[in-house]
N, C-alpha and C positions, 0 to 999 in steps of 0.2 A: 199313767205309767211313770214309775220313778226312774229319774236319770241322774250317775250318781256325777261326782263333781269333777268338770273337766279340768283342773287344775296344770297340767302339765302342758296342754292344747289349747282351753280356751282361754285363758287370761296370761300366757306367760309372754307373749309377746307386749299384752300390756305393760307387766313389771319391769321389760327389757326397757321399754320407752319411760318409763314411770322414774328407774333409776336415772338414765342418762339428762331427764328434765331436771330431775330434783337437785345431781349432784354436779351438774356443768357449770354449776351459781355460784358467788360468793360465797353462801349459804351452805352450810353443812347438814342443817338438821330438817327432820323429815319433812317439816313444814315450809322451808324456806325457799327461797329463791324465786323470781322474777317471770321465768318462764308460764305460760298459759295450761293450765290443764283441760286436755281437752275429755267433753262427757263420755260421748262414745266411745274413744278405745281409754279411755281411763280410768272412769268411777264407774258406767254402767257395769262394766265387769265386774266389779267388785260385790255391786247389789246384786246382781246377779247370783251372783255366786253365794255370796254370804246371808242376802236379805230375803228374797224374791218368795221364797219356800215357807216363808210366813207373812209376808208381807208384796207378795204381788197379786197375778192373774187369779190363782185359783177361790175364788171366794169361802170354800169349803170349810179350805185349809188356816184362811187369814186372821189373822189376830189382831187386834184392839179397830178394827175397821179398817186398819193404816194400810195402805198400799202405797209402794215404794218403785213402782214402775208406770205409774201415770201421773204427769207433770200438775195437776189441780189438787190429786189428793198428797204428793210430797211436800207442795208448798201451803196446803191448807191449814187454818186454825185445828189446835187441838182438842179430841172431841171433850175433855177432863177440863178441859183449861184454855177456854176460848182467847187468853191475852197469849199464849204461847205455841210455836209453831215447830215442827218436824225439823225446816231449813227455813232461815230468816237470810234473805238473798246482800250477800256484805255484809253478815256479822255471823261466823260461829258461834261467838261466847254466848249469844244470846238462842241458837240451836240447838232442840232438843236433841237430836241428833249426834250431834259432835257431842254435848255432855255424856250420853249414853256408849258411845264407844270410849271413851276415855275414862267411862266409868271404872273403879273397882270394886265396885260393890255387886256381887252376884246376882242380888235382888234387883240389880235398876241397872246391871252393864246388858248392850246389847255388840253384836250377836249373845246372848247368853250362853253361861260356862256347859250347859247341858248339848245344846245343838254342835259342838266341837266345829263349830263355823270360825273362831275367833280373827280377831284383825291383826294384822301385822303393823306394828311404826309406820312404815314408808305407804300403807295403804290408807292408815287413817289420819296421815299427813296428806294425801292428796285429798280426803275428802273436808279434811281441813282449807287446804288452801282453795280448792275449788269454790268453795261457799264463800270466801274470804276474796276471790273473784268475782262474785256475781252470782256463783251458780247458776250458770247459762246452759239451758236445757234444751237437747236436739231428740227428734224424734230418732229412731233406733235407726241405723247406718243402713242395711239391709235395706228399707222402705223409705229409704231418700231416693226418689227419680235420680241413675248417675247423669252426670254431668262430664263434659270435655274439657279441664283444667287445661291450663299453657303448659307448655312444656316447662317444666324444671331446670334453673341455670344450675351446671355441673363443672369442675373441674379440670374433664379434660374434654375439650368439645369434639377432639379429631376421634376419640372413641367411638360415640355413637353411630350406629349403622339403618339406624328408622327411629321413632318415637318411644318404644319399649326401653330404651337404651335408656334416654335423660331419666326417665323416670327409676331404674335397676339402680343407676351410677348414682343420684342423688342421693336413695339411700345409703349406698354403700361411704362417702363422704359424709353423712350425719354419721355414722358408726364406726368410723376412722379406718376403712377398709379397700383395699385397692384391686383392680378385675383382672385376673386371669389373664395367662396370652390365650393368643387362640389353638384349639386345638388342633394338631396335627390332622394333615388332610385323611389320611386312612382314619382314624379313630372316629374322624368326623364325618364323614361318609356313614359308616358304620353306627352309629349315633342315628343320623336319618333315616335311614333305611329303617330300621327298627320301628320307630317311633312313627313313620309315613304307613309302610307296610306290613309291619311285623315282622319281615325278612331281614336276613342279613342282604348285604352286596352285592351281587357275583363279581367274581374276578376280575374278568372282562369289563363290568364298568368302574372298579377300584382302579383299575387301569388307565381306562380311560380318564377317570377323572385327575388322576394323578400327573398324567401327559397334556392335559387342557389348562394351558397357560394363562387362558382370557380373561378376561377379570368377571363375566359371568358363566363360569364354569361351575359354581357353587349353587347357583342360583336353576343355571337349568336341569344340575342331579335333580334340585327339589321337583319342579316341574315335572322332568321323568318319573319320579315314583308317587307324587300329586294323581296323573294317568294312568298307572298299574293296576289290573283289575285286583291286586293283593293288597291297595288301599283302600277298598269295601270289605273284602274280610278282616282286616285288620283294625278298623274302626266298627263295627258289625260287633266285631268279638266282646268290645268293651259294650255295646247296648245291650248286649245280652246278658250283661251283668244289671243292667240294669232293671230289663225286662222280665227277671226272673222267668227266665227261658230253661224247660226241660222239655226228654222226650217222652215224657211219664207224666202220671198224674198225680204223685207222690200219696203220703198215706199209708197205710197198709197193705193196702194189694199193689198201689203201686203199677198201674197197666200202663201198658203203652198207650200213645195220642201222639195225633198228627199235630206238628207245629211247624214243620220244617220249612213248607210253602212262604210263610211269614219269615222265617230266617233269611232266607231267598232273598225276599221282599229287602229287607233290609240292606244286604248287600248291597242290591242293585242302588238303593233310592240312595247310596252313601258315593259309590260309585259314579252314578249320575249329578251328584253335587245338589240333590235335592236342598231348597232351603231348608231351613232346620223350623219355623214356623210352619212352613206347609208339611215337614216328615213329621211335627208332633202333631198338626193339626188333623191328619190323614191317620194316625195312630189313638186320638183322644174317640175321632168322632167321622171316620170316613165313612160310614156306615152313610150318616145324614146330610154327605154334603150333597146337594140338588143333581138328582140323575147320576148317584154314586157308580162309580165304574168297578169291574171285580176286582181289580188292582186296589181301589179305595177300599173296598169293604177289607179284601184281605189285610189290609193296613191294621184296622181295628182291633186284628186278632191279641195285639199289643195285649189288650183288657184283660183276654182269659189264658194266660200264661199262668196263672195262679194254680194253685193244688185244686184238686178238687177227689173227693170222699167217693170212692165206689164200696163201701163195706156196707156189710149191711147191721141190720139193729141201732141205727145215726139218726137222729131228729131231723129231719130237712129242711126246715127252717132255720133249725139254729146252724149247720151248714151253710146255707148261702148267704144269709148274714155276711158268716166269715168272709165267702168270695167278695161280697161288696162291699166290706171293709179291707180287703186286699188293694184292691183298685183304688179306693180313697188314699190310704196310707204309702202307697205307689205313687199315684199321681201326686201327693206332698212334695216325698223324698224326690223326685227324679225329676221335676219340672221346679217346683219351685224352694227347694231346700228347707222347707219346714217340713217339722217334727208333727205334722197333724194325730199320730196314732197316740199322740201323746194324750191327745183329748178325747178317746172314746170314752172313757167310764168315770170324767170329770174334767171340769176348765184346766188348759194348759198350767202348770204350778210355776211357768218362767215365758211363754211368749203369751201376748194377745190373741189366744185361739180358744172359745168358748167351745163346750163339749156341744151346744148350738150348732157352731159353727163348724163343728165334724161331721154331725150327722146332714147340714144342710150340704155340702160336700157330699156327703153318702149317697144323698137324695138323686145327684145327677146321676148315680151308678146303679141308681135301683129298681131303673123299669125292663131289667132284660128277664122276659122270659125262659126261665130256666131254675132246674131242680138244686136243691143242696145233695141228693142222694142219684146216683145215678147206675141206672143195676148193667157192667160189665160193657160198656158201649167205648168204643175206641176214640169217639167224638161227641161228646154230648152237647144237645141243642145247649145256643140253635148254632147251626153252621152250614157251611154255602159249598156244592159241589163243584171240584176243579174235572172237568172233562177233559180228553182230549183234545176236542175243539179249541179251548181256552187257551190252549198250548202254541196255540199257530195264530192268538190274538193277543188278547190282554193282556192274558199272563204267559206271554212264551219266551220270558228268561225265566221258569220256571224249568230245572233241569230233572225230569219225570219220566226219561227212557226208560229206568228201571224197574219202573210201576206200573204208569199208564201203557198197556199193550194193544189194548182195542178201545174199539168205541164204546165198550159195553164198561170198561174200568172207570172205577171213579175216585177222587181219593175227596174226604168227609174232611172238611178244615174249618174247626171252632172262629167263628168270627163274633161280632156286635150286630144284635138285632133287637131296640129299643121297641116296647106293646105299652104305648102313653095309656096312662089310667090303671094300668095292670096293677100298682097296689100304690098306698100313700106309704108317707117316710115319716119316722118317729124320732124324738131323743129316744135313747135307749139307757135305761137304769143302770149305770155301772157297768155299759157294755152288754149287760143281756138280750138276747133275740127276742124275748116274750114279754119282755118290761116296759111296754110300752110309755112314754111321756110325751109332753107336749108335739103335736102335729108340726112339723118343717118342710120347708119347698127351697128347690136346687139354689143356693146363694153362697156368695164369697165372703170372708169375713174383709169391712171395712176399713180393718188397720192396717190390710195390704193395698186392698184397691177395690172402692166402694163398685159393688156388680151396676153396671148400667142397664138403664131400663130397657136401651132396645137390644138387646141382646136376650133371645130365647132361652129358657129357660130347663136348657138340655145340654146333653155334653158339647155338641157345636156352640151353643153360646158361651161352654166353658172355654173349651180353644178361644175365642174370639175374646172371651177376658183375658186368658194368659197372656195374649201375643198383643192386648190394648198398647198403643205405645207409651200409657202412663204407668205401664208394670214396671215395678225396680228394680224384679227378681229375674225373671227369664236369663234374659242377657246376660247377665251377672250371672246367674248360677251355670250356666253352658262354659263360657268365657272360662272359667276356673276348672270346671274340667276339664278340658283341652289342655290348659296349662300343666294341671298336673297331672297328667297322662305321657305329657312334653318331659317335664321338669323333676316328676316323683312326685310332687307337693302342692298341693292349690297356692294360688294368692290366701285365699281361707282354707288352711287347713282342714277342718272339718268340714268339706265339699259337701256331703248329708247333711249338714245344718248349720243356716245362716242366720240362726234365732238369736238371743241371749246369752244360751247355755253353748253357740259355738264359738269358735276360732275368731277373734278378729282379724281382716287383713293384715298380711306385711305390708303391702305395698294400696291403700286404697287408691290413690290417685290412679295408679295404674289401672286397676281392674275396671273404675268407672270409665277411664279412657277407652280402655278396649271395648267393654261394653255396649259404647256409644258406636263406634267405630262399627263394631259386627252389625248393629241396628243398619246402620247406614249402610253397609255393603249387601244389604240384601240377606241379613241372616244366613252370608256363607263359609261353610263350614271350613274349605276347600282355602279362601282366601286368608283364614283366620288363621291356620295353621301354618300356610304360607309366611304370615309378616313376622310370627312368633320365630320360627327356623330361620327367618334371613336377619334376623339380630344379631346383634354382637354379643348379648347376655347368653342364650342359647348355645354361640357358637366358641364358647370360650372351653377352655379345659379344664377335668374336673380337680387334676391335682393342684393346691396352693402350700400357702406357705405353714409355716408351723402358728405363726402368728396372725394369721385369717384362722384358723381352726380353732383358736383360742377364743379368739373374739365369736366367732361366729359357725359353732361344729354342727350345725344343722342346716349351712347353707340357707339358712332364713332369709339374706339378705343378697345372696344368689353374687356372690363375688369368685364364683367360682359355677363350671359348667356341671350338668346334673351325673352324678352317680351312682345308680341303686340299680339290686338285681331283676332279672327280666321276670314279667310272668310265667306260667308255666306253660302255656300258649309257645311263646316265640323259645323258649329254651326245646324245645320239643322238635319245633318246625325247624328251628336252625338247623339241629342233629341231622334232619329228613332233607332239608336241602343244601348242606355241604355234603354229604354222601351220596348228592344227585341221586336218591329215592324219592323226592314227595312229588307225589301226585297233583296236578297244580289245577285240575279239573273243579269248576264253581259250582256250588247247587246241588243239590239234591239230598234222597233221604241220610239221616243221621249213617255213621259208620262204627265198624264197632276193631278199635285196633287192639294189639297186645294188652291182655288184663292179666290177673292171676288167677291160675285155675280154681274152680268152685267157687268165684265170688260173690255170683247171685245165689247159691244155694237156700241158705242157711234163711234169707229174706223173704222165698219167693212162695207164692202160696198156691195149689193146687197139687196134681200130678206130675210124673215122669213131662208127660205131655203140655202140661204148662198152660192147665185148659181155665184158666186164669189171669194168662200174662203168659210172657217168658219165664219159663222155670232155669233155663241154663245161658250164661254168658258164651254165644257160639264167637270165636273171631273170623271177622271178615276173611276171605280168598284172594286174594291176586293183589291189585295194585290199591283197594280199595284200606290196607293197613296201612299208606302211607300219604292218605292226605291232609290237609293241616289240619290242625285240633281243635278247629271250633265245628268242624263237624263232627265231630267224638260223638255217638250217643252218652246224653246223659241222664241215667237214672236218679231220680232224687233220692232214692234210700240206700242205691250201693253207687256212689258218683265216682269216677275213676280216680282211682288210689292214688295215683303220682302226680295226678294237679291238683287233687286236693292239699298233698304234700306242701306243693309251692305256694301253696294257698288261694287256687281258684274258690271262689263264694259257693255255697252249698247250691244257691239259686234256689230256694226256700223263699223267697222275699226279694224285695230291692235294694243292689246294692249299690253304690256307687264312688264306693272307693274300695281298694282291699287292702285288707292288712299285705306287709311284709316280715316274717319270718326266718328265724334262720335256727335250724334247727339238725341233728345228728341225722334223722329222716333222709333228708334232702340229698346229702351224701350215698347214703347207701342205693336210694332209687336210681341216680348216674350210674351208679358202680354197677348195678343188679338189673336191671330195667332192660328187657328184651329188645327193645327198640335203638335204645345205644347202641348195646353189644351189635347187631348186626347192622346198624348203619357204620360201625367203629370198621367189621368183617369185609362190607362192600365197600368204604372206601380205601380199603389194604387189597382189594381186589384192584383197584385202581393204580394204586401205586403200582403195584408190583406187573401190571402189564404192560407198563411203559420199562423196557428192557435197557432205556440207555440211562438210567435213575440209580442213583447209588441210591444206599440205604438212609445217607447223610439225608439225600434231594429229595429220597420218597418223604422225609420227617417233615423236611421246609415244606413243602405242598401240602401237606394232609393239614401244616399250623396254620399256612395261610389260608386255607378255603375254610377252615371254623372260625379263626380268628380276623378274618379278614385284611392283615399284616402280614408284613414279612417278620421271620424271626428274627432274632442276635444269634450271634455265634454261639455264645455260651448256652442258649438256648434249648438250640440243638443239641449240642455237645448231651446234656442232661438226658434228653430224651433219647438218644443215642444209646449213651452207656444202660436206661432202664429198657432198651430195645434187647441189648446185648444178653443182659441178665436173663431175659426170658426166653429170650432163644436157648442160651445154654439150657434154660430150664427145660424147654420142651424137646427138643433135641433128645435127651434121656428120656422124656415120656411123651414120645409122639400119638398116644390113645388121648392123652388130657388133649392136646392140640387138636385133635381129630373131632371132640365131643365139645370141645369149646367153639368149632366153626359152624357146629349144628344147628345153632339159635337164630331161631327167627326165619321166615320161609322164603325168603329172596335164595336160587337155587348155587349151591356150590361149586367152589370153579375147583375143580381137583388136577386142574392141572399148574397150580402152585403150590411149593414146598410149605405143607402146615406146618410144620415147625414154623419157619419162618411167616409163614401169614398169619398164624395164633400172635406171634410176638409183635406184629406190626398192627394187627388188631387191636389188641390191650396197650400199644405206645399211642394211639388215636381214640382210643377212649381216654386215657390219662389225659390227653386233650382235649376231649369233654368235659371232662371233669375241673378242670382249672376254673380257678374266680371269673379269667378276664370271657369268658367262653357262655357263660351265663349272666353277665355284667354289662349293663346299659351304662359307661363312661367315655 
């Protein structure tokens, strides 16, 4: 798989460190000055980038034998010219290498003028003076066991508020930059709350925390929303991004399938403070763990979240392949931040991962009994029946009132069920299902962490390699997304991949700190997030000076507190519970809110009757349009219009970071979006039945319960006079007023003046609609 060059993500935090070594010197020129370069965030990027694609992992692809990402063949004799070497360790001039990029000659300069890789001055002065150091070789950053550094001496010591700090503030002093005050307490609440729950505040504990003088009054909001059952949805929401979680089977027909149970699942086990070893170890392989319980098998279901093919005229073979390379390329991305997909249909072309080492991976995912082709089944083997019974044991935080009726109901939920022997595992030819090559059995590749022998040779003994404590990855790869789930932004940028072709840390000392730390706490989730929010980095404010933005407009170096817009999740949920609509009911099956009409139409295959699938998008009745959004049914092939907007993940695959967006779209869906409009409707029902509220007071209320703030005067004033204007407007066309309160099925109170409740509607939508109202700052 080609990956093309992360230039702007993966090496620029190099060039940021690369300049300030070069030019802090006596030394002016690219070569010069005193400072150490160091390999990993400073020249590995560079091969990387520039070399790797002819000269690394993929043997295919590699030219003159040279490999340039393993330390015996960079520094070995040349195969043309055994007296001469690639790097000669303390002497450039005498390296082939350094002559070759310094070359002009088209014929003998490398990178060559045809691959448009070319080197920059200041790049091929650091690989100058590095060799003219020693050229001191580390194995790749990622696969160094972290370690617990001392803390960093900082400048201002009374700053710090835990350990996260010295290491934030250090940086911030190499880059000549100063931290933030802290954010005011409403913003900052408001800040938490999101980020713990998904929710906004209520009132009442904005209040409360506001009136809580104590010096741990900060400390026990965390705690409170830490115990909220809305910090299992809220954390849930994001593994579902991970788990490529739908309510379909994607494809062309596209049918419905049970998953929900498993969603459940999740909740609770986040809720519960599950460790995060035992929640992956019970999602890798709970099928196998000794005397699996239903809760364990259900856990499994993890596996078969993937698409799977009901059409017919499909080869079934070369379908299920696909599912078990789903699972492979899954288990990569989401546990331990390699690109493994990279390697089906030939060796990695930038990390250590042989197309070997994909399929021997594959191997653990390929004894489950089950079809590529599956003719019209809502749950194809194999899968474990949830009874009633189960309801009042195992699994009775399963919420199934609305299904399970009798003893005779059962609801079919896809889990893991390994048949050892059922077939052997093959390299496979360039990816193909029928190409069979050399025979492989379940293994890890060595250059992360050699598989141990007693560890069985099934997905349990995969778990049991993940979680070995000599993995470098786990830790690390979690730790950073929590951070930037926290933050907007990993310590590594590119949270999907911790190979060569990613992000280097900002901050490495940090993340192996924390790393180490979460080990130690018992892989808890619950406490990690804790020490990150009681920071002083965390709890700083997002606005700085003109001269931090100069230095530093991406907040890289985190001198300033996080600001970027909310998912499409909590901008949604907020709308639903400052209009005291959302339904705050846990569990059960998927819900289908506000869509646009005909939008499975056009997709859906069969009959009027839908004797195929659902042929019509019906909306849900009653309370069930307003509970939060990660229970949305999601179809893969029509997935709801307004989060994909915001840019919820297709759930096609795994994904583990999302883009953010900002696009004309976005606008119109607030403006236009059935669900605003009538939470805008119900809470103008609200104002207006408190009778002793001026019009001024109904504004201040409707700002603070979205905003979580009181307003400014001029604030008001604004939204006032656009109050004004529409009232006059409707007043003249009291039918527009009338047709505008019609939206959306929460029942109308007619005994408020439409004129005046259309106007107060559309001034509390305007208050949807503002930046700060969809803004995590």
């Amino acid at each position: 798989m080609k990956k093309s060059p992360l230039i702007p993500t993966g090496i620029i935090i190099c060039i940021v460190f690369a300049c300030s070594c070069l030019f802090k010197n006596e030394s002016n020129s690219p070569d010069g000055g005193a400072a150490l370069v160091d390999f990993n965030f400073q020249i590995k990027p560079i091969l990387s980038d520039r070399c790797f694609k002819c000269h690394g992992p993929d043997a295919r692809n590699r030219k003159a034998g040279l490999r340039l990402d393993i330390e015996e063949s960079a520094f070995a004799a040349l195969k043309d010219n055994p007296d001469g070497h690639v790097i000669v360790k303390g002497n450039p001039e005498a390296s082939e290498m350094v002559k070759r990029i310094y070359s002009t000659d088209p014929q003998y300069m490398m990178p060559p003028p045809s691959s448009n890789l070319a080197l920059t001055d200041i790049e091929r002065g650091l690989i100058k003076k590095w060799i003219s150091q020693g050229a001191k070789w580390k194995k790749h950053w990622a696969y160094i066991l972290p370690e617990k550094q001392a803390l960093p001496k900082v400048s201002d010591a009374s700053w710090p508020k835990n350990e996260i700090d010295y290491f934030t503030l250090a940086k911030m002093d190499e880059r000549g930059l100063e931290h933030a005050k802290e954010a005011d307490k409403e913003r900052l609440l408001r800040r938490l709350a999101f980020d713990i729950t998904g929710l906004p505040p209520s009132v009442e504990q904005v209040d409360r925390f506001l009136n809580d003088k104590s010096p741990d009054a900060y400390s026990k909001m965390v705690d409170e929303f830490l115990a909220s059952p809305a910090y299992g949805e809220r954390w849930a929401d994001y593994w579902l991004d991970v788990s490529r979680y739908g309510d379909t089977h994607g494809y062309q027909d596209d049918l419905p399938r049970v998953m929900w149970p498993w969603r459940d699942w999740v909740i609770k086990a986040f809720n519960e403070n599950m460790p995060y070893d035992k929640f992956v170890t019970w999602q890798i392989a709970g099928d196998l763990l000794p005397n699996a319980t239903k809760e364990q098998k259900l856990a499994s279901a993890f596996n078969r979240n993937h698409k799977i093919s009901q059409e017919g005229g499909i080869i079934d073979e070369e379908y299920r392949v696909e599912y078990v390379a789903d699972r492979t390329n899954t288990f990569g991305k989401a546990f331990l931040a390699v690109s493994f997909e990279c390697s089906r249909c030939h060796d990695h072309k930038y990390d250590p991962i042989t197309q070997k080492d994909y399929y021997s991976l594959f191997s653990f995912f390929n004894k489950v009994k089950e079809f590529g082709f599956v003719i019209n089944l809502a749950t194809p083997d194999p899968w474990m029946p949830i009874i009633k019974k189960d309801l009042e044991g195992d699994l009775k935080f399963l919420n199934a009132s609305s299904v399970l009726l009798t003893d005779k109901d059962t609801i079919r939920q896809m889990v893991m069920v390994d048949s050892p022997g059922i077939r052997k595992s093959y390299v496979l030819k360039r990816g193909a299902y029928d190409a069979h090559g050399d025979e492989v059995n379940p293994n890890m590749p060595a250059s992360i962490l050699k598989y141990d022998s007693t560890y069985p040779r099934n997905r349990l003994g995969l778990a049991e390699w993940l979680f070995d404590p000599r993995n470098p990855l786990p830790s690390r790869v979690i730790v950073n997304r929590v951070w930037q789930e926290l933050f907007g932004r990993g310590i590594v940028q590119s949270s999907e991949d911790f190979g060569n072709q990613g992000s280097i840390p900002s901050h490495p000392a940090l993340l192996d700190w924390l790393a180490v730390d979460f080990r130690e706490n018992g892989w808890n989730i619950k406490s990690l997030i804790k020490k990150i929010v009681l920071s002083a980095t965390y709890q700083q404010a997002s606005n700085s000076s003109e001269s931090a933005r100069e230095k530093d407009p991406d907040n890289i170096f985190l001198a300033r507190g996080p600001r970027y817009r909310m998912n499409s999740e909590m901008i949604r949920d907020n709308v639903l519970f400052s209009s005291g609509l959302l339904n705050k009911e846990i569990g059960g099956p998927s819900v289908k809110p506000y869509q646009p009409e005909g939008i499975w139409e056009d997709v859906s295959v069969g009959d009027k009757s839908g004797f195929r699938g659902e042929k019509s998008y019906i909306i849900d009745t009653g309370n069930k349009v307003y509970r939060r959004s990660l229970y949305t049914y999601w179809r893969r092939t029509v997935p709801p219009p307004s989060m994909i907007t915001f840019d919820n993940p297709m759930k096609e695959m795994c994904e583990v970071r999302r883009a953010r967006t900002s696009t004309p779209l976005q606008a119109l869906v607030l403006l236009n979006d059935p669900q605003v409009m009538e939470a805008s409707r119900v809470l103008a029902y609200q104002e207006f039945q408190n009778s002793n509220m001026s019009e001024s007071q109904m504004i201040a209320d409707a700002f603070r319960r979205i905003l979580t703030r009181k307003a400014e005067q001029k604030e008001i004033d604004l939204l006032k006079e656009f109050y004004e204007t529409e009232l006059a407007k409707y007043k003249s066309d009291k039918k527009s007023a009338i047709a505008l309160l019609k939206v959306g099925h929460f029942p109308q109170n007619k005994n408020i003046d439409p004129s005046a409740c259309a106007a107060m509607m559309l001034t509390i939508q305007t208050i949807y609609n503002l930046d700060e109202a969809m803004t995590k700052s």
